[in-house]
N, C-alpha and C positions, 0 to 999 in steps of 0.2 A: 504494500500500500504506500501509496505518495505522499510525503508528507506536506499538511495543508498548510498554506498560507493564515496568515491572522484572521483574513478577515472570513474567508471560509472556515476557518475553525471554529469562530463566534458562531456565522450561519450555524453551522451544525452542531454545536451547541445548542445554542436554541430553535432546531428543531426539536433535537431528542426532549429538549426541555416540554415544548407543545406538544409533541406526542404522551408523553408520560402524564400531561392535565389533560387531554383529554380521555386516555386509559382509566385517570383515575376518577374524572367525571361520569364515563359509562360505567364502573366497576359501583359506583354510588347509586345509579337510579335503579340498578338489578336491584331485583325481587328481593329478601332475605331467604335463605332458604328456609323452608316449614320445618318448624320445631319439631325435633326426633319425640318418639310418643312415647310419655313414661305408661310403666307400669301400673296397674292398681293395684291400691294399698290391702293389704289379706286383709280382711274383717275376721272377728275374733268369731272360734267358732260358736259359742255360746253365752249367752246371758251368765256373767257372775258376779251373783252381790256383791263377794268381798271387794271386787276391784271398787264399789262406790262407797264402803267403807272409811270413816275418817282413820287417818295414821296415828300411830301413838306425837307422833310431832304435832299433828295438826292438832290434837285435844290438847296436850300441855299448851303452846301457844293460845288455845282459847282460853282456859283456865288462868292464863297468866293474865292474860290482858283486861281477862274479866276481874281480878285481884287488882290489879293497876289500877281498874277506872273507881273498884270500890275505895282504893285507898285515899285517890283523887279526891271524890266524892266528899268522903270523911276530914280530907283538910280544907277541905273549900266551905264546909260545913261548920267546920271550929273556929275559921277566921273570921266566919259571915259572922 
């Protein structure tokens, strides 16, 4: 290959420059491809109370907060 002069090198520069916006122009108005299909989630095979059962965390926490608001209560009570 010949090696270019200045100002053919600029040309051809910005050719590849204008080629490459518009590649990347048409690459942007394509379609998205359609989203790959997940799977469905197993459903559990059976109805089981326990799982709607409160945890032992969840009742402490109740118990505690219910004790908090009584204590709450009791100074807000003493100072009125």
């Amino acid at each position: 290959m010949a090696s270019l002069d200045p100002v053919e090198r600029a040309l051809d520069l910005l050719l590849k420059s204008l080629r490459a916006k518009r590649r990347a122009r048409r690459k942007a108005m394509q379609a998205p491809p359609p989203p790959t299909p997940q799977p469905a989630p197993e459903l559990p095979a059976e109805f089981d109370p326990a799982d709607f059962e409160p945890t032992h965390e969840e009742l402490f926490a109740e118990r505690f907060t219910s004790r908090l608001r009584n204590i709450e209560s009791a100074i807000i009570d003493g100072v009125a």
